[in-house]
NUTILO-724663 format. One record per residue (C-alpha): residue number from 1; residue in one letter; x, y, z. Coordinates in Angstrom, 1 decimal, padded with zeros to 4 digits. Example, Ala and Ser with C-alpha at 12.3 -4.5 7.8 and 13.67 -1.06 7.14 Angstrom:
BEGIN
ATOM    nr   rest       c1       c2       c3
ATOM     1      a    012.3   -004.5    007.8
ATOM     2      s    013.7   -001.1    007.1
This chain:
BEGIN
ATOM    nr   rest       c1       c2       c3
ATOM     1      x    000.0    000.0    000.0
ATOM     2      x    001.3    003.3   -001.2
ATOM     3      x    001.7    005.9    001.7
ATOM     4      x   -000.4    009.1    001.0
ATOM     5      x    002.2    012.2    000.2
ATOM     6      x    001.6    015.8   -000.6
ATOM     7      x    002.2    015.9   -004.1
ATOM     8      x    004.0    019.5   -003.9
ATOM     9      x    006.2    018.8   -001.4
ATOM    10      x    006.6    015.1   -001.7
ATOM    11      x    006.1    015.1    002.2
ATOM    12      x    004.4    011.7    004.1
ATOM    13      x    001.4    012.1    006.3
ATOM    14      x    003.1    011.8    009.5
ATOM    15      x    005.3    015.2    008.5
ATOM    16      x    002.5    017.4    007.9
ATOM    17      x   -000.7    018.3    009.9
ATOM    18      x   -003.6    017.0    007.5
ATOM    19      x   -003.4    015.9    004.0
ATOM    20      x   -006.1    016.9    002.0
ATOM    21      x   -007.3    014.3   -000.9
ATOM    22      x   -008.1    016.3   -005.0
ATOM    23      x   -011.6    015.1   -005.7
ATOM    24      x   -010.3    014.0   -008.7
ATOM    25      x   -011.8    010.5   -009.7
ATOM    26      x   -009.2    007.9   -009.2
ATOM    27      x   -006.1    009.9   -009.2
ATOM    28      x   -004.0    010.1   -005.5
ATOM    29      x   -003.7    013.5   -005.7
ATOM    30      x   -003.0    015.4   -001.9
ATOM    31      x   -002.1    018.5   -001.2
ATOM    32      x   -001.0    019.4    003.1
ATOM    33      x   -001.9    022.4    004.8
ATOM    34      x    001.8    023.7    004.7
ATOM    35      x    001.0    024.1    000.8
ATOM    36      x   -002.2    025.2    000.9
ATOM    37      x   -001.0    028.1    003.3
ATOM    38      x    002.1    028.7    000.7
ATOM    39      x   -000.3    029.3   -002.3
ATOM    40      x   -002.5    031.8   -000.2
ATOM    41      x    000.9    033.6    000.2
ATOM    42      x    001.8    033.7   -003.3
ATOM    43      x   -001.6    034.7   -004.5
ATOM    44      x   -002.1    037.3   -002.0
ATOM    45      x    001.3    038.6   -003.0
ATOM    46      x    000.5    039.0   -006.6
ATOM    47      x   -002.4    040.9   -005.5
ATOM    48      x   -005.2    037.6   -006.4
ATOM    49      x   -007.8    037.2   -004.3
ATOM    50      x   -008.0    034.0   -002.1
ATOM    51      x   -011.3    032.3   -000.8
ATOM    52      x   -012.0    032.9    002.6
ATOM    53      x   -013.1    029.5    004.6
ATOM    54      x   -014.5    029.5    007.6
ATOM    55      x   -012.1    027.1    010.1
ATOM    56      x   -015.1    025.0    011.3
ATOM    57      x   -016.4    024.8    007.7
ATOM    58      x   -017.5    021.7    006.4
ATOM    59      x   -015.4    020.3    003.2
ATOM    60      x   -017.8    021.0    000.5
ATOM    61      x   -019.3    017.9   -000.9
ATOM    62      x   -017.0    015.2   -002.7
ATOM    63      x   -014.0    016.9   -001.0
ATOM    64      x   -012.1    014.5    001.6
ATOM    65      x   -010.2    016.2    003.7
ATOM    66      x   -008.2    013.9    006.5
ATOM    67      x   -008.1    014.3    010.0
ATOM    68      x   -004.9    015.8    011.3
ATOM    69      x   -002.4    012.8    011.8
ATOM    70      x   -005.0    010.3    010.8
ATOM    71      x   -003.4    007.4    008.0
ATOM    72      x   -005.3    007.8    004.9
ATOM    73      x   -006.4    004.5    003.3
């Protein structure tokens, strides 16, 4: 079984606070929170504007995002 990585920054589940899983079909796409926070920077920087989430949001449907420091399957 093929341990879940962050496909930007190639690092493993236990390294990162939560993996989140692409909705997209079969691929084993994940991005981790580190990443997701280091894109926010970058658009912010170039003056895009980023979507604001509330933290106790739910994922919006057919997203699957993973506990912290939970294994993904």
């Amino acid at each position: 079984m093929n341990e879940a990585r962050c496909s930007f920054c190639d690092r493993s589940a236990d390294d990162v606070k939560a993996l989140i899983k692409a909705p997209a079909g079969d691929a084993e796409v994940y991005i981790c929170t580190d990443c997701v926070r280091a894109c926010a920077t970058t658009l912010n920087k170039s003056g895009l504007e980023t979507p604001q989430v509330a933290r106790d949001s739910k994922p919006a449907r057919g997203d699957s995002a993973r506990e912290p420091n939970k294994k993904t399957e």
